[in-house]
N, C-alpha and C positions, 0 to 999 in steps of 0.2 A: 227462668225467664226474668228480664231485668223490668224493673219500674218505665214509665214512659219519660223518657229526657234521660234517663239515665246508660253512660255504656257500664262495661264490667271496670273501667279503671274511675272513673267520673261523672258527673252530670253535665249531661248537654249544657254548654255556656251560649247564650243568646244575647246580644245586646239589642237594645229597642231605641229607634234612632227619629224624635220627632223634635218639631219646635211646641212652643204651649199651646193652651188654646183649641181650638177644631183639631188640629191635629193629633195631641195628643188625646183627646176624645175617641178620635179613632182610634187609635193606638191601644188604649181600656177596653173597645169593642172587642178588639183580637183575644182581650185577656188569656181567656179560656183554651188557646191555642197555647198559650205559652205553660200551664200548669204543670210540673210537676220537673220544669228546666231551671236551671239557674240562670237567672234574668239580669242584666243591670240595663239602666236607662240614662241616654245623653240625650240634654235637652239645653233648651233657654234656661238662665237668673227667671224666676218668674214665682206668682205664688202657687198658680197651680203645679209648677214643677216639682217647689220644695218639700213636699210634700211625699213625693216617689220614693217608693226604697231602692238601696244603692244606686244613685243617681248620678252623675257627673253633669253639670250644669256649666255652661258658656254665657256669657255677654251679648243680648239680644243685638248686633249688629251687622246685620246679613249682607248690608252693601260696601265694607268695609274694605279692603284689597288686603289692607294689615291685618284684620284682625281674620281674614282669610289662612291667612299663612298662621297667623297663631292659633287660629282650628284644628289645620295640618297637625302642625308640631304635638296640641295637644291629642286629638282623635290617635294617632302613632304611639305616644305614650299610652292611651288607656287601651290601646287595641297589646300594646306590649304588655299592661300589667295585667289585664283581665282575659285573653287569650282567648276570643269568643270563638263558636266552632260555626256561629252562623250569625250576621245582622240582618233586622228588618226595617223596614223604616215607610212611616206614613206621612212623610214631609214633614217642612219641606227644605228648603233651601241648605237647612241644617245636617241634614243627608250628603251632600256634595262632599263634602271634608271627607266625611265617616266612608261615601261610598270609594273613594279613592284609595284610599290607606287601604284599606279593606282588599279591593282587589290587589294593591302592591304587595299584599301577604298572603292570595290564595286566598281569601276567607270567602265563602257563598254568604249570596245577601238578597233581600228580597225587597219589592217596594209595591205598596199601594200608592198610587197617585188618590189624590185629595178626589171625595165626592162630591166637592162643588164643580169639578172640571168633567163637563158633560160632554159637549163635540168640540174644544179647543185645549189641548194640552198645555201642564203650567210648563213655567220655565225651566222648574228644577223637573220636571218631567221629562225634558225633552236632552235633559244633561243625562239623568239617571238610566236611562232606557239604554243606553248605549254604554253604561258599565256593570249592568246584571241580566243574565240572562231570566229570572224572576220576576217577572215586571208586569201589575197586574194594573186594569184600570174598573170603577165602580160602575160605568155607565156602556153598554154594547154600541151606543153612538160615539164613541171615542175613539173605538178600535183601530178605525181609516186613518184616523191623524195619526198612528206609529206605529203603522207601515209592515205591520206582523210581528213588530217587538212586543207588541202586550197581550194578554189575556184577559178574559172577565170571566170571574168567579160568582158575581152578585156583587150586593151592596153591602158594608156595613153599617151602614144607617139607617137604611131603608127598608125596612122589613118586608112592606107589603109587596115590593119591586119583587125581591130573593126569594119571597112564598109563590108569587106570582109563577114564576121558571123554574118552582123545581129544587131552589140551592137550598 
């Protein structure tokens, strides 16, 4: 029987797909999900990011058009050098690049929308939902706004919610 993340040829590749900040917060809560896979992380320039191992880091400027397209370019390269067999991603906006390329290659990809999006979905939620079919949200008042694309698993922040129900 093999290790967990691992097949008989390799280790499960995951990349981890957040901006700094709350998000990658979230992203650390998963940690324990991710144990025992081969992980790389793409994020923001930032100081909480510099810090991640194998990390790939972008230029915090999310409203860009150009530096959109240089997301593309790069997300395409690191999805060609690092070959992940699955991405997740807990926002935000930083996701859109990665989730595209991603699906232009087959790869499964997962997303939690942000715990602060309780009955109004974000933006990048409402792009993300319609290129994974893994699309979870942290609040069951959410669900309405996306229309049977999402699921709720519980909270990651919220402990006493997810004790609450059971997760």
């Amino acid at each position: 029987m093999n290790a967990p993340g691992t097949t008989e040829t390799a280790p499960i590749k995951i990349g981890l797909v957040c901006s700094h900040g709350g998000h990658l917060t979230e992203m650390l809560e998963l940690g324990p999900a991710f144990e025992g896979y081969d992980i790389f992380y793409y994020s923001y320039e930032g100081e909480t990011s510099k810090g991640l191992p194998n990390v790939y880091t972008v230029p915090n400027k999310p409203y860009s058009p150009f530096q959109f397209v240089l997301n593309l370019l790069r997300t395409n390269r690191i999805l060609k050098n690092e070959k992940p067999d699955f991405v997740v991603s807990t926002g935000a906006e930083i996701a859109i690049p990665m989730f595209l390329m991603a699906k232009m290659r087959g790869i499964p990809t997962a997303y939690v929308e942000c715990g602060n999006q309780v009955t109004i979905p974000s933006i990048t939620g409402r792009v993300i939902c319609r290129l994974t079919k893994n699309f979870f949200v942290q609040w069951p008042e959410l669900l309405p706004a996306y229309r049977g694309r999402a699921q709720y698993r519980g909270s990651l922040i919220d402990d006493s919610r997810t004790e609450e129900e059971g997760l």
